[in-house]
ROMAR-375015 format. One record per residue: residue in three letters; x, y, z of N, C-alpha, C in turn. Coordinates in steps of 0.1 Angstrom, whole numbers. Example, Ala and Ser with C-alpha at 12.3 -4.5 7.8 and 13.67 -1.06 7.14 Angstrom:
<nodes>
  residu    npx    npy    npz   capx   capy   capz    cpx    cpy    cpz
     ala    132    -57     78    123    -45     78    132    -33     78
     ser    128    -22     71    137    -11     71    129      0     79
</nodes>
This chain:
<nodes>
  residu    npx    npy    npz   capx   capy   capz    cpx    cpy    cpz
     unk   -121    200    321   -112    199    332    -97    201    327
     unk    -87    208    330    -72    216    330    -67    200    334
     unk    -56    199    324    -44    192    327    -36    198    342
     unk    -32    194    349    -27    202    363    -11    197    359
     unk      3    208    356     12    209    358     18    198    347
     unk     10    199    335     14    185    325     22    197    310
     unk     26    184    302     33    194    292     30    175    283
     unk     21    177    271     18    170    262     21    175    250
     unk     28    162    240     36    162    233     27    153    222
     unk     21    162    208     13    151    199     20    154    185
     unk     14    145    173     21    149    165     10    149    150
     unk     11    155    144      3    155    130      9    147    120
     unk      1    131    119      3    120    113      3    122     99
     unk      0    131     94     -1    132     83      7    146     77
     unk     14    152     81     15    169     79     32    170     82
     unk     38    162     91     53    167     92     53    176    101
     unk     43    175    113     42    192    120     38    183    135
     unk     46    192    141     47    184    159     45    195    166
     unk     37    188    175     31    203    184     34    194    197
     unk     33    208    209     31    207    223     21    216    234
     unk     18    215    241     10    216    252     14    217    265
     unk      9    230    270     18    230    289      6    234    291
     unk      8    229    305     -7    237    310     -1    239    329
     unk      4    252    336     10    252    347     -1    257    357
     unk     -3    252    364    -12    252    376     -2    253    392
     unk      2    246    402     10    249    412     25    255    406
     unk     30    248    401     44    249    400     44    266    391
     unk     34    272    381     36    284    383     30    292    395
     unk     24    291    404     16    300    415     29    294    423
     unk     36    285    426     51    283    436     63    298    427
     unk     64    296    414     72    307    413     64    322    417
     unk     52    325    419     50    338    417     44    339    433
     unk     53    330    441     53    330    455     63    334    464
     unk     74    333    449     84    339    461     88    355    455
     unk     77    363    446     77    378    444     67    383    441
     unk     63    396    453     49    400    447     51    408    431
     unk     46    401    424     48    408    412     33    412    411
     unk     29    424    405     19    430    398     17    425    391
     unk      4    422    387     -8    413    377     -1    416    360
     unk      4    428    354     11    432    343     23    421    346
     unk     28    422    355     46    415    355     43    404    354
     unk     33    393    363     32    384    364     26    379    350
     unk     17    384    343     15    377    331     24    374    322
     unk     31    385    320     43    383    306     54    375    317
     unk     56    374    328     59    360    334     54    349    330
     unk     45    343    332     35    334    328     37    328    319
     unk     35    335    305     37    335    295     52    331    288
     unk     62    336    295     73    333    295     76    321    300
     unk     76    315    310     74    302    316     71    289    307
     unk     51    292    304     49    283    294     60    284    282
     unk     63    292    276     68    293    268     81    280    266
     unk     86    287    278    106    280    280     98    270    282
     unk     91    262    285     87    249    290     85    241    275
     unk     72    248    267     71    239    255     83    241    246
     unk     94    252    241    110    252    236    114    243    240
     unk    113    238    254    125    228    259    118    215    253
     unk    107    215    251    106    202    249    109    199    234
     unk    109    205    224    113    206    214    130    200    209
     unk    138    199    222    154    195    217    153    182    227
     unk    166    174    222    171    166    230    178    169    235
     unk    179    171    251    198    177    257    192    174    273
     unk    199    173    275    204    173    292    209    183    299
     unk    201    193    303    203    205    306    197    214    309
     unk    192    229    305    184    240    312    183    248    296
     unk    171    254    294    169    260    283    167    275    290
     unk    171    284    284    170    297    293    162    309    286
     unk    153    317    284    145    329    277    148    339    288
     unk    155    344    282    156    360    288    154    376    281
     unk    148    384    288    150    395    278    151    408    288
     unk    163    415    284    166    426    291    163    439    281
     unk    158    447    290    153    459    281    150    470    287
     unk    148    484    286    152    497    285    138    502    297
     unk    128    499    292    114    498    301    110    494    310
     unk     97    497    316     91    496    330     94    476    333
     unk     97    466    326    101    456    331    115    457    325
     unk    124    457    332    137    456    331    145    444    321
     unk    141    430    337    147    420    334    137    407    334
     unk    133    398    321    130    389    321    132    377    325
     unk    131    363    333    141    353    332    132    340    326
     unk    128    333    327    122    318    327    131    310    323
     unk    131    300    328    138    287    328    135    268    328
     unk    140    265    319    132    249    321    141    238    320
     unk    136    229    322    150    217    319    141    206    314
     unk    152    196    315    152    185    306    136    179    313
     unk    140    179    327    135    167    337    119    173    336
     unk    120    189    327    105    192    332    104    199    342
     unk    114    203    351    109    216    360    111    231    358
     unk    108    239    358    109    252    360    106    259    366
     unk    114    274    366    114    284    379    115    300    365
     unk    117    309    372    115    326    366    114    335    376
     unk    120    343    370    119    358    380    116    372    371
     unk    116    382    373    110    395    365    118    404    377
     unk    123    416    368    126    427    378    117    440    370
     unk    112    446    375    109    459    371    107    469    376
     unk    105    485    373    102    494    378     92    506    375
     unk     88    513    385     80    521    381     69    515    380
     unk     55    518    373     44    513    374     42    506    357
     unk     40    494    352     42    485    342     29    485    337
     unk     24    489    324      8    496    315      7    479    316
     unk     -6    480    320    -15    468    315    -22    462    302
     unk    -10    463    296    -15    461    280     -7    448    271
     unk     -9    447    264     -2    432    255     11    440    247
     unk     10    452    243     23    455    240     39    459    244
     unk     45    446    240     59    446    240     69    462    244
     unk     65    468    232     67    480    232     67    492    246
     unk     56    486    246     50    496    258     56    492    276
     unk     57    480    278     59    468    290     77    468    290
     unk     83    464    278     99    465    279    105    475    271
     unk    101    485    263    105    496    258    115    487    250
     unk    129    490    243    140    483    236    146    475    242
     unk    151    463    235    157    450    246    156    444    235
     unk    166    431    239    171    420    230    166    407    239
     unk    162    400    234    157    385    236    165    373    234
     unk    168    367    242    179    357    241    179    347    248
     unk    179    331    240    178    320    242    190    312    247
     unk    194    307    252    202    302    261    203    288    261
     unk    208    275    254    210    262    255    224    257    267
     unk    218    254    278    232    252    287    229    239    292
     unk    236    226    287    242    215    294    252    213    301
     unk    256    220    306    265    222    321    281    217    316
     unk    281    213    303    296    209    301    300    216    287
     unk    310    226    285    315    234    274    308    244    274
     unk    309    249    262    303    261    256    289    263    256
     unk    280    269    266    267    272    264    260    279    246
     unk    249    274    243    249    277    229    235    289    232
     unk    236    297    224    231    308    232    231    321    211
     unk    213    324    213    210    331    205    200    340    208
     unk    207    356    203    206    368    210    197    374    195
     unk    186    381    196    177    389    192    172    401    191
     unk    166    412    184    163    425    192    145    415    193
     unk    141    421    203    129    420    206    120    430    199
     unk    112    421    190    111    429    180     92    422    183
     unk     80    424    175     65    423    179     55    429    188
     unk     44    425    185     38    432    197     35    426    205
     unk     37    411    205     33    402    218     47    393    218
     unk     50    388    230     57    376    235     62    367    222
     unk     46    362    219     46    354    207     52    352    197
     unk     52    367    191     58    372    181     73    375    181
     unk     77    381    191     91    380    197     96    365    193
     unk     92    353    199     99    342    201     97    338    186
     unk     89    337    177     82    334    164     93    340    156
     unk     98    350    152    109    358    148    120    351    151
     unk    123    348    167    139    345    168    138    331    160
     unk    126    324    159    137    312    152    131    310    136
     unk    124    321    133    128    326    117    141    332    116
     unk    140    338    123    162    345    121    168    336    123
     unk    169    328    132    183    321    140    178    309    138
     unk    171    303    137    167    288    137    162    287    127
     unk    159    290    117    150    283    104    138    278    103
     unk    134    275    115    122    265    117    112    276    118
     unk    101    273    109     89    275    112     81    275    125
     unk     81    280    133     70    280    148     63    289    148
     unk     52    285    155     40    293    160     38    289    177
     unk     37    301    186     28    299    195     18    306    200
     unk      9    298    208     -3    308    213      3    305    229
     unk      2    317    237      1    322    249     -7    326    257
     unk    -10    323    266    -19    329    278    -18    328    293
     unk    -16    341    304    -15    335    316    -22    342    329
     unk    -23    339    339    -34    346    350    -26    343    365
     unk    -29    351    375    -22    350    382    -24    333    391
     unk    -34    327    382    -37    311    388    -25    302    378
     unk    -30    305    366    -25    293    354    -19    304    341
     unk     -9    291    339      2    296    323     -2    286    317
     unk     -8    292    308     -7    277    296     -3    281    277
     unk      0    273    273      5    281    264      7    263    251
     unk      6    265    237      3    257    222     17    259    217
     unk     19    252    215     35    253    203     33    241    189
     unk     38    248    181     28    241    167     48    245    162
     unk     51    232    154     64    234    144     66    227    134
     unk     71    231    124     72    218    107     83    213    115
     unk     76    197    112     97    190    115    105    193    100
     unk    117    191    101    125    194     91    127    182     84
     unk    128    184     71    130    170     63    114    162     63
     unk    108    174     70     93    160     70     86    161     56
     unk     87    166     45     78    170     35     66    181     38
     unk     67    187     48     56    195     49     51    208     41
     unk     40    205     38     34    216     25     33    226     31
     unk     37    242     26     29    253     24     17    251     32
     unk      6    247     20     -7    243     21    -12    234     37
     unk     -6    227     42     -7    219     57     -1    228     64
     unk     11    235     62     14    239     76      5    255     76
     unk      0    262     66    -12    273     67    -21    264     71
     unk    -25    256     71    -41    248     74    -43    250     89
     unk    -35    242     90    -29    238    108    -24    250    115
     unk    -19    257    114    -18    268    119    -30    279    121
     unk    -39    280    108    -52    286    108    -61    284    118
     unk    -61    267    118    -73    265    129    -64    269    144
     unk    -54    270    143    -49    271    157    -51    286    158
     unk    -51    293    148    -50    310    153    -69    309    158
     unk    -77    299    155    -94    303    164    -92    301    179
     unk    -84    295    187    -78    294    201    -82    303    208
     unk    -85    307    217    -90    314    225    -85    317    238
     unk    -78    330    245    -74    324    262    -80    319    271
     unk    -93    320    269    -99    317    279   -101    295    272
     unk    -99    293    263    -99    280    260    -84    272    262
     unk    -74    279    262    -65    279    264    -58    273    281
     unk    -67    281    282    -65    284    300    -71    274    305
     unk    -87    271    297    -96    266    304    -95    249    306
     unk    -95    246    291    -97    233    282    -88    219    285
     unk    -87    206    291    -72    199    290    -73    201    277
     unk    -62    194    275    -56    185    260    -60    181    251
     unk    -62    167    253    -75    163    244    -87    171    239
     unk    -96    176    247   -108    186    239   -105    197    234
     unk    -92    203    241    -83    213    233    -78    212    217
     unk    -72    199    215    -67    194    205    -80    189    194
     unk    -88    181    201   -101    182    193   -108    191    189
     unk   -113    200    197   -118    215    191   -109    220    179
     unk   -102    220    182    -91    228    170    -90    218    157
     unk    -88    207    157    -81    196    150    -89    185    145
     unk    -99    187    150   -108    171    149   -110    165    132
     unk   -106    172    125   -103    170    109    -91    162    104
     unk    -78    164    118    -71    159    111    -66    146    120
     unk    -56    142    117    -52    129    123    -42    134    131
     unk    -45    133    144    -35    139    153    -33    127    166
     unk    -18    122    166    -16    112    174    -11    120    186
     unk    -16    119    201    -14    125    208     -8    119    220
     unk      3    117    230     13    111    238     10    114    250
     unk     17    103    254     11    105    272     17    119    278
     unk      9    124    288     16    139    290     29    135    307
     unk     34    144    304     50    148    316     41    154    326
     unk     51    152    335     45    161    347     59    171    350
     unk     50    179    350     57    199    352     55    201    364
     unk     72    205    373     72    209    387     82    226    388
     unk     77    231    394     86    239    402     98    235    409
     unk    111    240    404    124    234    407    133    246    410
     unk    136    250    422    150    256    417    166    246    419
     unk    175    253    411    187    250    414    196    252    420
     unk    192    258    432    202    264    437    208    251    450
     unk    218    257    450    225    246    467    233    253    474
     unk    232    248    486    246    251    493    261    250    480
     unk    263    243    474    272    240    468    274    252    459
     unk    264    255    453    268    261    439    267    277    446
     unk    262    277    455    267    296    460    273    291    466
     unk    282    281    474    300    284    476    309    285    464
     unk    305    277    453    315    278    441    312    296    435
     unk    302    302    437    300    314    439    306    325    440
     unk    309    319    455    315    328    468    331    328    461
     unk    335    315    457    350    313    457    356    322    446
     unk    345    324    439    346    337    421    352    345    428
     unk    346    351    439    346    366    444    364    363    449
     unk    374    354    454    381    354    462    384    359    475
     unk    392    352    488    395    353    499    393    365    504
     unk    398    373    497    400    392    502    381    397    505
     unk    378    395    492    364    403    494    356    393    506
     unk    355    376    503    350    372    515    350    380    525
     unk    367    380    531    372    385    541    367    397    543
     unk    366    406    540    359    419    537    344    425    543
     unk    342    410    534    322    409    540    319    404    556
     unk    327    397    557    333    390    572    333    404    582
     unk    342    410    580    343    418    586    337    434    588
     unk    327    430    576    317    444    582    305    443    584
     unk    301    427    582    287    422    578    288    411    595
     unk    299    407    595    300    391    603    296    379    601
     unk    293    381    587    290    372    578    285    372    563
     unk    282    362    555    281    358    541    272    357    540
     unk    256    367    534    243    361    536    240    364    523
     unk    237    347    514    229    355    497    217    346    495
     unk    209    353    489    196    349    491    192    348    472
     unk    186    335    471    182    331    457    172    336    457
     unk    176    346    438    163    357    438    154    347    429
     unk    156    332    424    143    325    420    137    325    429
     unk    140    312    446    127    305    453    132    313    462
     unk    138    327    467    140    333    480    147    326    491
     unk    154    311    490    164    308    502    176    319    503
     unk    175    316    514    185    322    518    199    313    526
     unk    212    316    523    224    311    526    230    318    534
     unk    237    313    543    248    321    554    256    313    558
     unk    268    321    550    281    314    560    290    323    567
     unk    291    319    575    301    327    589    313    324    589
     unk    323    329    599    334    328    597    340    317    592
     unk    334    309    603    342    293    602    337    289    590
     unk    328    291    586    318    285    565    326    290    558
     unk    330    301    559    339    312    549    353    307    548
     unk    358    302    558    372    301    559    374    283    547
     unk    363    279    554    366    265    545    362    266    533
     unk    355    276    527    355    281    512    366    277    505
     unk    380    286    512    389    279    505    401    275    506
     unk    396    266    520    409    257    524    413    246    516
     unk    407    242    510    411    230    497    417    240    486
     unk    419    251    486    427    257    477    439    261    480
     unk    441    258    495    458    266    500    462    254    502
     unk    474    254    498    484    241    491    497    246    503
     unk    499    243    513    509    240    520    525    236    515
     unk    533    239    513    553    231    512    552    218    523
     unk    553    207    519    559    198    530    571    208    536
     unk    571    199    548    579    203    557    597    195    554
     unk    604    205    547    621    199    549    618    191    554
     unk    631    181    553    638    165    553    650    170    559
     unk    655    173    572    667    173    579    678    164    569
     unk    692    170    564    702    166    552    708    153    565
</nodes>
């Protein structure tokens, strides 16, 4: 029986090597509800999803971890996204008809891969890649041999039901051997999608692992979240300034934008538009008769 919308966190007692576990059931079928994506888009969606999910669990921060990858090929634009609290959302743009195949190559033609650390206050920390492999995997496996140092592996798999997806990493400073982190990694490359997909946690981790001493944590619960508000597309709107509002006003008769993660949609009309940015016009008191 499948973990339903969980993200478990265990660790190799003996080895210096910490792994995680997502396994998305609703909260991915809520993202791939608000775009008909084709069975090709929607996997390397999927995939992407689990992915940002087990990365995020990997740091401490208060904030949104972001995987994106823009590229030259039948999928354009990548997005997934995850946060601290454990929710996530994604979207995919593409065109033309997208080969039903595992290769990178083939799906986004040339493109750069880029990881995104944003806690809402300063400088977003943010590391940009060529997308380089023939699977997802390998893409992400690469950026943090280049840019991050850390040894990681993951396995990936997704269906238009369920994303589930293994993240295996040396901690740093842990003593971890050569010899342990090939071990452990070995049995993880016998994984299977369809065990992947299929298997919870436990029997998961036991199949693969049952040799070694693996302390395994209570698991999170993983939701579908978007972020959007009324608030943050008026702070939006105010980017664009008064003129263009005004503009849209007047050939539209209103302000309509619609969130291309969960598809809400926003409207503000004259009177919404005008108080956009009435806290920004600063009035002169009125003279003091001498």
């Amino acid at each position: 029986m499948k973990d339903s919308d969980t993200l478990s966190r265990f660790l190799f007692e003996q080895s210096g090597i910490r792994g995680n576990r997502v396994h998305l059931d609703a909260s991915w079928r809520a993202v791939l509800e608000t775009h008909p994506y084709p069975e090709p888009v929607a996997v390397r969606l999927g995939e992407a999803l689990a992915a940002t999910a087990l990365l995020a669990a990997t740091i401490k921060f208060e904030g949104s971890l972001i995987l994106q990858i823009q590229s030259s090929g039948p999928i354009r634009t990548l997005v997934a996204q995850a946060t601290h609290a454990r929710t996530v959302r994604g979207l995919a743009r593409w065109e033309a008809e997208v080969p039903a195949v595992e290769s990178l190559s083939e799906q986004f033609g040339t493109g750069q891969l880029v990881l995104t650390i944003d806690q809402g206050c300063g400088q977003p920390y943010q590391g940009v890649v060529p997308l380089t492999g023939a699977r997802l995997t390998e893409a992400i496996e690469h950026y943090f041999a280049d840019s991050e140092q850390i040894p990681t592996r993951l396995w990936l798999a997704a269906t238009p039901s369920y994303a589930s997806g293994l993240l295996l990493q040396r901690l740093p400073e842990a003593g971890t051997t050569e010899e342990d982190w090939g071990r452990v990694t070995q049995l993880a490359d016998t994984l299977t999608p369809g065990e992947l997909l299929g298997l919870a946690t436990e029997p998961l981790l036991y199949r693969l692992f049952h040799e070694e001493r693996v302390r395994l944590f209570e698991p999170e619960p993983v939701s579908f979240r978007c972020g959007c508000s009324r608030t943050r597309i008026a702070d939006l709107l105010k980017l664009l300034g008064d003129s263009d509002i005004d503009r849209l006003i007047d050939e539209q008769g209103a302000v309509e934008v619609t969130c291309e993660f969960c598809n809400r949609r926003y409207r503000f009309d004259p009177v919404d538009a005008r108080q956009l940015f009435a806290s920004l016009t600063h009035h002169e008191p009125p003279a003091t008769p001498q």
